[in-house]
C-alpha positions as CSV (number, residue, x, y, z in Angstrom):
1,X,5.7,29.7,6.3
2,X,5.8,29.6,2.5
3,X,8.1,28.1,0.4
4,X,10.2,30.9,-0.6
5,X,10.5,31.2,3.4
6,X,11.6,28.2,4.2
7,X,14.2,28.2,1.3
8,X,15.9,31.1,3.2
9,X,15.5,29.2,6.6
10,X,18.4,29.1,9.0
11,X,18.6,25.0,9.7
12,X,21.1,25.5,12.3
13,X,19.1,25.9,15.7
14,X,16.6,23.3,14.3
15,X,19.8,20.9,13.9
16,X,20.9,21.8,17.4
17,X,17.0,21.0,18.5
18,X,17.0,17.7,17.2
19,X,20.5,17.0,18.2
20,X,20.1,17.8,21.9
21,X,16.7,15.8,21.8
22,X,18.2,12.7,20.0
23,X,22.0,12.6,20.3
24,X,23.8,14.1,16.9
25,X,24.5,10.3,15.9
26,X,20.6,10.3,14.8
27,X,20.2,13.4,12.6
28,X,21.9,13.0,9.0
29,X,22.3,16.1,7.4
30,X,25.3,15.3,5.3
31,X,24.1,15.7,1.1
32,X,25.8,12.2,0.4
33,X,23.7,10.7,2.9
34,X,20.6,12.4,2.2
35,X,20.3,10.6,-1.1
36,X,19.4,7.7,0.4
37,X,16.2,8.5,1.6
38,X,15.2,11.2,-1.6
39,X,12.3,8.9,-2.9
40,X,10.3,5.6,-1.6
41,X,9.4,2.6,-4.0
42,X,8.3,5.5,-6.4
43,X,11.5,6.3,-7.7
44,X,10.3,8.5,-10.9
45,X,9.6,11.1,-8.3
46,X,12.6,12.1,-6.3
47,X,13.5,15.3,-3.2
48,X,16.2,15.3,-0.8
49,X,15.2,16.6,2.5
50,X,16.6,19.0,4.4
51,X,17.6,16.9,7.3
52,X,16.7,13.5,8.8
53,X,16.1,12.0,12.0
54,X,16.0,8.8,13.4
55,X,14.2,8.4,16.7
56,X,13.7,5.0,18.5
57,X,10.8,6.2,21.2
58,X,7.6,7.6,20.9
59,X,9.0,10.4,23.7
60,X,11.7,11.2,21.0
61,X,9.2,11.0,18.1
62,X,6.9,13.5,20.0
63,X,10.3,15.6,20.9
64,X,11.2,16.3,17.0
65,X,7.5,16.9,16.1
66,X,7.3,20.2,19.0
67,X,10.6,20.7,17.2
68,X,9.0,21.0,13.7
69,X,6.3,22.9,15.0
70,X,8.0,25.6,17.0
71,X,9.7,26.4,13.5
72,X,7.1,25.9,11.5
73,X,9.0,23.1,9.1
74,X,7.0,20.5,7.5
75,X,7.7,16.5,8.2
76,X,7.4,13.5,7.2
77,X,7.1,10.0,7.8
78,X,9.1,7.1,6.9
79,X,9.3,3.9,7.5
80,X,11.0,0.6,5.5
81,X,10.5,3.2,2.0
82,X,8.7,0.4,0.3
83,X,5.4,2.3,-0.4
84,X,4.7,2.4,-4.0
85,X,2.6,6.1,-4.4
86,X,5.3,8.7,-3.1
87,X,3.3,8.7,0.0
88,X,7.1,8.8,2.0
89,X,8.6,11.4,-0.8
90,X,10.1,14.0,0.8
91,X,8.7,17.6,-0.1
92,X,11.6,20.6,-0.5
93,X,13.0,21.7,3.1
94,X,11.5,19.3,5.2
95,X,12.5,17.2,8.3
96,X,12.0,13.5,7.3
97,X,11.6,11.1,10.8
98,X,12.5,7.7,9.6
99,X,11.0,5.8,12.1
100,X,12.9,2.0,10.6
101,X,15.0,1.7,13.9
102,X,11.6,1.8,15.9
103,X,11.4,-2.3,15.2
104,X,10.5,-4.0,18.6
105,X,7.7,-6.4,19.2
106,X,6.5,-4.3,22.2
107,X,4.2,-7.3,24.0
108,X,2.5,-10.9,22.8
109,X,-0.8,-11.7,24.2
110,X,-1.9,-15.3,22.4
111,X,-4.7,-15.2,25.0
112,X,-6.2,-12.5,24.0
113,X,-5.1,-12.6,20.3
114,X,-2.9,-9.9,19.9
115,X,0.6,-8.2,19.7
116,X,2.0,-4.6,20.3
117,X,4.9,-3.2,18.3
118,X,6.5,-0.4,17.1
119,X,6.0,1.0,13.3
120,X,9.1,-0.2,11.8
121,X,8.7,-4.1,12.6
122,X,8.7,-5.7,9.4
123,X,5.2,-6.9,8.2
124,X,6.4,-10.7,8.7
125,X,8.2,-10.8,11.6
126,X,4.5,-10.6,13.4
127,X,3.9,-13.8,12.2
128,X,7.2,-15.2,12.4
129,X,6.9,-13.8,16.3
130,X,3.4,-16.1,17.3
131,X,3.5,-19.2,14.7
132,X,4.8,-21.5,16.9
133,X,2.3,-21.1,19.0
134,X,-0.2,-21.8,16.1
135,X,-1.1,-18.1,15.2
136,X,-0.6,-16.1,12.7
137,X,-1.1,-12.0,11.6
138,X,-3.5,-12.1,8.2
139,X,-2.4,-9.0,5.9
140,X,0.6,-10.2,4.0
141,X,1.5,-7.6,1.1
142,X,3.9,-9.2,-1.5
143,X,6.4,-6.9,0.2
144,X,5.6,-8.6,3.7
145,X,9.5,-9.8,4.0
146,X,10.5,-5.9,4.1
147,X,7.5,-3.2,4.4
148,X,7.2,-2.2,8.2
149,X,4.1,-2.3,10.0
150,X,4.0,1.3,10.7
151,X,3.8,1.8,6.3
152,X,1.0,-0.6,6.5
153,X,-0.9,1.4,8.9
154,X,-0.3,4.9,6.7
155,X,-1.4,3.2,3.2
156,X,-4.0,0.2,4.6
157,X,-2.1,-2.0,3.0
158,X,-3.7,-5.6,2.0
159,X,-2.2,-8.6,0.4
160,X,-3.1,-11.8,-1.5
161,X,-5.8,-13.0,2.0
162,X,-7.7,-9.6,1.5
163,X,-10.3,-11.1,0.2
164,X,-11.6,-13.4,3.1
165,X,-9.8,-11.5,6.1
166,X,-9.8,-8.0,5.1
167,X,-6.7,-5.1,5.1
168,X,-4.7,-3.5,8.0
169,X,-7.5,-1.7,9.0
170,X,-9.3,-4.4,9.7
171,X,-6.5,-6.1,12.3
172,X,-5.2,-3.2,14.1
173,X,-7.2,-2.6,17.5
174,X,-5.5,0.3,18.9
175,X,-2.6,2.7,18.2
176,X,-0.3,5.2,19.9
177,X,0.1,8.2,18.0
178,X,2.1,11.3,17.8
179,X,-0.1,14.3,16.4
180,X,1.2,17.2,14.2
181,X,1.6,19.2,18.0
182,X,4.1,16.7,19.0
183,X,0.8,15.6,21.7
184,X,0.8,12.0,22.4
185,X,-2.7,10.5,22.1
186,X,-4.5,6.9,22.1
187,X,-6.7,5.6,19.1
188,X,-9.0,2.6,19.6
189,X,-8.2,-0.1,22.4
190,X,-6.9,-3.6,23.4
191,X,-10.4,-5.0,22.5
192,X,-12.2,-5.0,18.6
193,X,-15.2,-3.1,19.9
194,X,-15.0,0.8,21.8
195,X,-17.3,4.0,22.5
196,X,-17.2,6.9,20.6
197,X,-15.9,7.7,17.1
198,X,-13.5,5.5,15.4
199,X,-10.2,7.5,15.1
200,X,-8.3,4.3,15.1
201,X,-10.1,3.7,12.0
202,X,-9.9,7.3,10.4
203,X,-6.0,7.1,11.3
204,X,-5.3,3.8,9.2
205,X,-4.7,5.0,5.6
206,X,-4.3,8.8,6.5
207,X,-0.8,8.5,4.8
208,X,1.1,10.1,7.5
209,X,-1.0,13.2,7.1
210,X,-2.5,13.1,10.6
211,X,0.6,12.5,13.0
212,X,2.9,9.4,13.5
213,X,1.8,6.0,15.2
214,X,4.3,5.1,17.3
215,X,2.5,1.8,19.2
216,X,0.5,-0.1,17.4
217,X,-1.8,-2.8,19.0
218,X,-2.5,-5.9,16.1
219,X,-5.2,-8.6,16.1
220,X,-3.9,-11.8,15.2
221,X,-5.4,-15.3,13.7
222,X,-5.3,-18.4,14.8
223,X,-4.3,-20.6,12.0
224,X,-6.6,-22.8,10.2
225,X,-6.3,-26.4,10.4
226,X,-6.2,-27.3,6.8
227,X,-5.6,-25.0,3.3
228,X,-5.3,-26.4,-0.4
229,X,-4.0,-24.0,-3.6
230,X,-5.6,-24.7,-6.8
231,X,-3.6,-23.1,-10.1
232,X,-5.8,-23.0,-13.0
233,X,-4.6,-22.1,-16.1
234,X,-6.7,-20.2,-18.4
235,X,-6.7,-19.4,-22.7
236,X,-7.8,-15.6,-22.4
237,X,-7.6,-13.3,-19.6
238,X,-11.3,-12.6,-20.5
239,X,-11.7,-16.0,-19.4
240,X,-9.9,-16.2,-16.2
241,X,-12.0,-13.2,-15.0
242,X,-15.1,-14.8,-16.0
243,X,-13.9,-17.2,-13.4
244,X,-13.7,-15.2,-10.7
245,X,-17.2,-13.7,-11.0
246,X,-18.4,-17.3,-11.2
247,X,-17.0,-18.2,-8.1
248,X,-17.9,-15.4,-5.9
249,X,-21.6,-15.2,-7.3
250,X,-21.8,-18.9,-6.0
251,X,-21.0,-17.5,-2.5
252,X,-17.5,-18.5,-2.3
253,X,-15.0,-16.7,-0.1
254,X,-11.8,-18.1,-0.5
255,X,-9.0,-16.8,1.6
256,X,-7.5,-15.4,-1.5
257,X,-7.8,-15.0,-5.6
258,X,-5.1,-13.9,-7.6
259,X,-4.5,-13.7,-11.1
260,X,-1.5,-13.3,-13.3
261,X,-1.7,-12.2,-17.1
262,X,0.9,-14.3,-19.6
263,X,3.4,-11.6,-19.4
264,X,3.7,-11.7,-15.6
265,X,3.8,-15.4,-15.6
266,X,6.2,-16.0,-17.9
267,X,8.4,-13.6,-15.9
268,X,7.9,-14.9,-13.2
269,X,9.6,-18.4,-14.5
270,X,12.6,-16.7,-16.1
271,X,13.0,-15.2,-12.6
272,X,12.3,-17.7,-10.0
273,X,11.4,-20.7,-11.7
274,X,8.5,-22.3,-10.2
275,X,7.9,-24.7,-13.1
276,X,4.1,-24.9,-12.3
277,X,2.8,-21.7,-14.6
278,X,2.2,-23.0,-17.8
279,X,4.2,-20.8,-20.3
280,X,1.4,-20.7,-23.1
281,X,-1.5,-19.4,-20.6
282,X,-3.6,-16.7,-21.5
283,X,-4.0,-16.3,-17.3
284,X,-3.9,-17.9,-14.6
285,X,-5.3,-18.1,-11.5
286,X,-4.5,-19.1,-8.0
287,X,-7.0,-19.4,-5.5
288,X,-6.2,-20.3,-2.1
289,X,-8.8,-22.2,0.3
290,X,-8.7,-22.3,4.2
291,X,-10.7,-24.0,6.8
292,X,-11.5,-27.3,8.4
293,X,-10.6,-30.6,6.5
294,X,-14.1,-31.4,4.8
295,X,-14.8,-27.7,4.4
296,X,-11.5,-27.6,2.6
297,X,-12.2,-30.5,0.3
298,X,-16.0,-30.0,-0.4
299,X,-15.0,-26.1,-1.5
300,X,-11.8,-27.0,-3.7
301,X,-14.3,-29.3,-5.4
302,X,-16.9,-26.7,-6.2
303,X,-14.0,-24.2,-7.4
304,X,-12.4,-26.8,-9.5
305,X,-15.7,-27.5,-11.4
306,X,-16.5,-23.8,-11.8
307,X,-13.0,-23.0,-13.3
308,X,-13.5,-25.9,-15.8
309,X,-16.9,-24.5,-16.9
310,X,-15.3,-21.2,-17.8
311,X,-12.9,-22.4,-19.5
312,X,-9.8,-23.6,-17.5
313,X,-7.7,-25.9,-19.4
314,X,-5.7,-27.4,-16.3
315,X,-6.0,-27.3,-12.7
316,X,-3.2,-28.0,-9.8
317,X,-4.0,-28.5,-6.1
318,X,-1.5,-28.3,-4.0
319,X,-2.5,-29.5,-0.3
320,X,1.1,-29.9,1.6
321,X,3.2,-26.5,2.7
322,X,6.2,-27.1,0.6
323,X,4.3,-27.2,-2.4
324,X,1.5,-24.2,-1.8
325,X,4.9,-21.9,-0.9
326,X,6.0,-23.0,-4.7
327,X,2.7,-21.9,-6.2
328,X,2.4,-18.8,-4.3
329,X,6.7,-17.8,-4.5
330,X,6.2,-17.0,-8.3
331,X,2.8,-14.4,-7.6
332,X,5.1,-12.5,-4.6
333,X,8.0,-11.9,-7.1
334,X,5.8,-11.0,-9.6
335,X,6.7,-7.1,-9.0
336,X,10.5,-7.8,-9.2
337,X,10.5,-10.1,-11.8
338,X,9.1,-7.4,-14.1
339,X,12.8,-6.6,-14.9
340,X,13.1,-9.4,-17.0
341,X,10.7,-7.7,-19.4
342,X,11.5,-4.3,-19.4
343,X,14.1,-1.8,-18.0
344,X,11.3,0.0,-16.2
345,X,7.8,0.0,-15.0
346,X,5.1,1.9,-13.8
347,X,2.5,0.4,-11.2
348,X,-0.9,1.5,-10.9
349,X,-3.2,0.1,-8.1
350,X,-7.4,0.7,-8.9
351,X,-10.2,-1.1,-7.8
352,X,-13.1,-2.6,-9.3
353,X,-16.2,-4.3,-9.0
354,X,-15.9,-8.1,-10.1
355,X,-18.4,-8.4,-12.1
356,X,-16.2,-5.3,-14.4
357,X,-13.2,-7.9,-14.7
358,X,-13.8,-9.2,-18.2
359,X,-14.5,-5.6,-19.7
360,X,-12.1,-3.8,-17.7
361,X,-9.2,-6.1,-18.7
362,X,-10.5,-5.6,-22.2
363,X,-10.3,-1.9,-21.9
364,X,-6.8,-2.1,-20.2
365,X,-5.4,-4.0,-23.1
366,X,-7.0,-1.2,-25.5
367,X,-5.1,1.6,-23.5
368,X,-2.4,-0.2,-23.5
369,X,-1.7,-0.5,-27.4
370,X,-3.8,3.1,-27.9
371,X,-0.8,4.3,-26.1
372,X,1.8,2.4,-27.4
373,X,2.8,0.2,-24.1
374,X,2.5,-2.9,-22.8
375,X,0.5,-3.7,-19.9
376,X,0.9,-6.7,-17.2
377,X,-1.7,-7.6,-15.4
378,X,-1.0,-8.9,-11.7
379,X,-3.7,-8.2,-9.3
380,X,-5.6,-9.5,-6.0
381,X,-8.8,-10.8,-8.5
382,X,-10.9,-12.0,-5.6
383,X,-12.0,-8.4,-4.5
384,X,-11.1,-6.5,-7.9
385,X,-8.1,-4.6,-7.2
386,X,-6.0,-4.3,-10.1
387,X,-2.1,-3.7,-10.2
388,X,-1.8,-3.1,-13.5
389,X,2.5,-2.7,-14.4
390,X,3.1,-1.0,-17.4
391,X,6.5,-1.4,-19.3
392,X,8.7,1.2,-20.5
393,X,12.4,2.6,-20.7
394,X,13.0,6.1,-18.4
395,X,16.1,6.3,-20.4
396,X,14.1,7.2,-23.3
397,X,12.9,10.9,-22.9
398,X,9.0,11.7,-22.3
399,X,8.4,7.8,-21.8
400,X,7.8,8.2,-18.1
401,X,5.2,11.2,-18.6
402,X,3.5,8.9,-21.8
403,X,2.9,6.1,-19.1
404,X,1.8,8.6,-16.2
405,X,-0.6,9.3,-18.5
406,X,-1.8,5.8,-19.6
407,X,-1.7,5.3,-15.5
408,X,-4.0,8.0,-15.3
409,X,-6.7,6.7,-17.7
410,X,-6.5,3.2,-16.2
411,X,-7.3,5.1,-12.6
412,X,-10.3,7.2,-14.8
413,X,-11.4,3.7,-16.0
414,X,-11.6,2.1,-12.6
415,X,-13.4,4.8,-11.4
416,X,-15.7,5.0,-14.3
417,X,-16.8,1.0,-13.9
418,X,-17.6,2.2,-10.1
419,X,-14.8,1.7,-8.6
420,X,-11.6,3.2,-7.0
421,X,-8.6,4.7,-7.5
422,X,-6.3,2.8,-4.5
423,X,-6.9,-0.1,-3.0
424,X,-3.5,-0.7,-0.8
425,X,-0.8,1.6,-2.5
426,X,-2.3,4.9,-1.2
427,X,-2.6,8.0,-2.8
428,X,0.5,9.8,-1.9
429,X,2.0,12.2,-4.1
430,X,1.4,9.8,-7.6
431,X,-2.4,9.7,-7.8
432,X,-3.7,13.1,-5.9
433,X,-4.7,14.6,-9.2
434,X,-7.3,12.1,-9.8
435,X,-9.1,12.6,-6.2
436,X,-11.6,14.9,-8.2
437,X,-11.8,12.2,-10.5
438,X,-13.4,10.0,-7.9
439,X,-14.7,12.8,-4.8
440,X,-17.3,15.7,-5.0
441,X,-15.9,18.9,-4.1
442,X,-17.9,18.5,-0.8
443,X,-16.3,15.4,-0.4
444,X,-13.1,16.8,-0.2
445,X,-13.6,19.7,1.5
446,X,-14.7,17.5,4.6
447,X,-11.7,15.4,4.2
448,X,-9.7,18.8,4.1
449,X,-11.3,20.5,7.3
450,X,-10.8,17.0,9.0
451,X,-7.1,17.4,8.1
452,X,-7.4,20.9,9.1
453,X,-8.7,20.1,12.6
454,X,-6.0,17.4,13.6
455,X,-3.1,19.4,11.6
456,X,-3.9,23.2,12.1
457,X,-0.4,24.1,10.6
458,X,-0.2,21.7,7.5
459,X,2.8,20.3,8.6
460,X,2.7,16.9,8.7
461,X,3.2,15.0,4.9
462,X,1.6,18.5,3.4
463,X,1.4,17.8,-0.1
464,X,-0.2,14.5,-0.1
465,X,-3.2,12.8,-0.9
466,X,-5.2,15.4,-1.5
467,X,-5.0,17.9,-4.1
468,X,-4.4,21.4,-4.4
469,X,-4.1,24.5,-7.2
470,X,0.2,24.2,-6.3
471,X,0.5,20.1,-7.1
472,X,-2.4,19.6,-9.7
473,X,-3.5,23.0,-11.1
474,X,-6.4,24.6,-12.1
475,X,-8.2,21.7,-12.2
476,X,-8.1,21.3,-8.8
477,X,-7.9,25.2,-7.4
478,X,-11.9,25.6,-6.3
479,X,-11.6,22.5,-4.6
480,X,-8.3,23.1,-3.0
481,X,-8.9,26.9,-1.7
482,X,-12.1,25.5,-0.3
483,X,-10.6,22.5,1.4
484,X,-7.0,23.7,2.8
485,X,-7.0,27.3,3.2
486,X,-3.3,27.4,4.1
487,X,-2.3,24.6,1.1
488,X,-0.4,27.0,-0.9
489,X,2.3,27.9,1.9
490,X,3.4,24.2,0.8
């Protein structure tokens, strides 16, 4: 069905559908209410849907996606709406399945390490859930207090402990997933290790573009019995990534490395007021340790020294829990706080290889005033993935396309350096353009026939992640005819 079809669709029996399969207090159709769910945490890009629905079982998840198919009406996927790359935007006269009130903690196993839940449990409320009991679930976005599981799954999300314990994909054993059909299958296992290929794994970051997990099956950590936080504070950004490759070329892993340019920092005090980030830093850095005591002690040592010898001008440790909460409060309002500094910003989320931090924060800086904007730099330095915020007003007229664009060369940069264009945000519909940027045509013309197979209609989250002649152009139009034969119907 192409657009121009579905514009003149009759939404009535596919109200009545989801009505009789949910109960009519779960389908919102209502313009007013609509508005509510007409963008995620990308707000510059905005659609009402056509209708949404709010199941609370997998059975009733499965029920509106045989709805969707038998008339031929694209969906998508939301959960908490925290996602940062449009990856939750509704596309024109589509069915969005918000899948928030799906938010129990299905099962706890501390035997066996690990817990079951539904997609919309928040991120935190996993830990919250097993740390009595001295455990604790290791990928902790900034967002943790409000993204859902479920997002995390769709983007493979990370957080400031990527470094030493990996992303979601790395922590989710097995899944329960609703395919474009509305057929109810199971990805992976209860254990780390199965047969065959690994679909759990090709599922986790598919940005809802393969079906809906409704169960997912998490490995949790048991805590470690000591952790210190240094802060050291840094004269040049240059400097501060020197740091970081000198600590991972001497074979450090810490359990995570973050970095905050003067801009962000200084935010962050006018917001939250730590009153540990020295106002007049270039950068600095906080780099969290975890392990037993001695192992604690003997590494904070080595880190300390290597931060002095490139540089550092002072450096807090922080060994008791009140105090490494402080240090860590101002980096996970670093996001928010950016309001203190502008009226607006843009985020963009690349990766890059360490040793690329010194000249890749140059080259940011350069873009920035080439273009005319300010740039912040807050970013998980430990395994090079960069959020770099840029300031600007979207009252102002063409400022938001001017930043899109200085976005985009950041992205070409990272990729340029050898590196990537997401590393937890997704692709969504904000960085889909630049796929060709990064894949071969080949490339993406197995990711599309892999789509293709698990989503024979193109229903489920059509327009994202990759590209196509209809959302980027000519520029993408061999690769897109190749790859999704049926893209333009969307």
């Amino acid at each position: 069905m192409t657009v121009a079809e579905r514009s003149r669709l009759d939404w009535t029996p596919i109200i009545d559908a989801f009505s009789a399969a949910l109960g009519g207090d779960r389908v919102v159709r209502r313009k007013e209410e609509l508005l509510v769910y007409e963008c995620d945490g990308l707000t510059s890009y905005r659609q009402r849907p056509a209708v949404v629905v709010l199941p609370k079982t997998t059975e009733q998840v499965a029920a509106v996606v045989k709805i969707c198919d038998r008339f031929q009406v694209p969906f998508v996927a939301r959960g908490a709406g925290t996602g940062l790359s449009g990856g939750a935007l509704p596309i024109e006269d589509s069915v969005l399945i918000v899948i928030a009130t799906m938010n129990q903690i299905l099962s706890v196993d501390l035997d066996n390490q690990r817990v079951v839940v539904q997609p919309g449990v928040i991120n935190n409320w996993v830990t919250q859930a097993v740390s009595g009991a001295g455990f604790y679930y290791a990928p902790d976005p900034s967002s943790q207090s409000v993204c859902s599981v479920g997002g995390n799954v769709a983007e493979n999300s990370g957080g400031v402990h990527c470094l030493k314990y990996g992303v979601t994909t790395n922590h989710v054993l097995g899944l329960k997933v609703v395919l474009p059909t509305g057929d109810i299958v199971n990805l992976g296992g209860e254990v780390a290790e199965t047969p065959g290929y690994d679909l759990c794994g090709l599922f986790v970051g598919s940005e809802g573009t393969l079906g809906i997990a409704t169960e997912i099956t998490l490995r949790i950590l048991k805590a470690p019995q000591s952790i210190q936080v240094l802060l050291a504070d840094f004269t040049s950004v240059e400097a501060a990534g020197e740091a970081v490759s000198a600590i991972t070329s001497a074979g450090i892993i810490p359990a995570g490395m973050e970095m905050m340019d003067n801009f962000s920092l200084n935010a962050v005090e006018d917001v939250v007021a730590t009153n540990c980030y020295p106002r007049d830093a270039a950068a600095i850095l906080l780099i969290e340790i975890d392990g037993l005591p001695a192992e604690v002690v003997a590494t904070g040592d080595r880190i300390a020294n290597l931060c002095r010898q490139n540089g550092a001008r002072t450096i807090t440790i922080a060994t008791d829990a009140e105090e490494r909460l402080r240090l860590w409060k101002g980096r996970k309002a670093a996001f928010a706080a950016m309001g203190k500094l502008s009226p607006d910003y843009y985020v963009q989320d690349g990766v890059i290889p360490r040793t690329q931090l010194p000249y890749v924060l140059k080259e940011i800086e350069a873009l920035g005033d080439k273009h005319g904007y300010r740039v912040a730099n807050v970013f998980h330095a430990g395994d090079g993935n960069l959020h770099p915020l840029i300031l600007y007003d979207n009252a102002i007229p063409g400022q938001l396309e001017q930043v899109e664009d200085l976005g985009g060369d950041i992205l070409k940069l990272c990729v340029r350096v050898g590196g990537s264009i997401s590393g937890e945000h997704g692709i969504g519909a904000d960085k889909r353009c630049y796929m060709p940027d990064m894949f071969s045509p080949t490339d993406l013309e197995t990711m599309g026939w892999v789509r293709k197979a698990i989503d024979p209609e193109m229903l489920a989250n059509p327009t994202k992640l990759l590209p196509s002649p209809r959302t980027c152009g000519e520029a993408a139009h061999s690769i897109a005819t190749a790859t999704l034969p049926n893209v333009e119907h969307f």
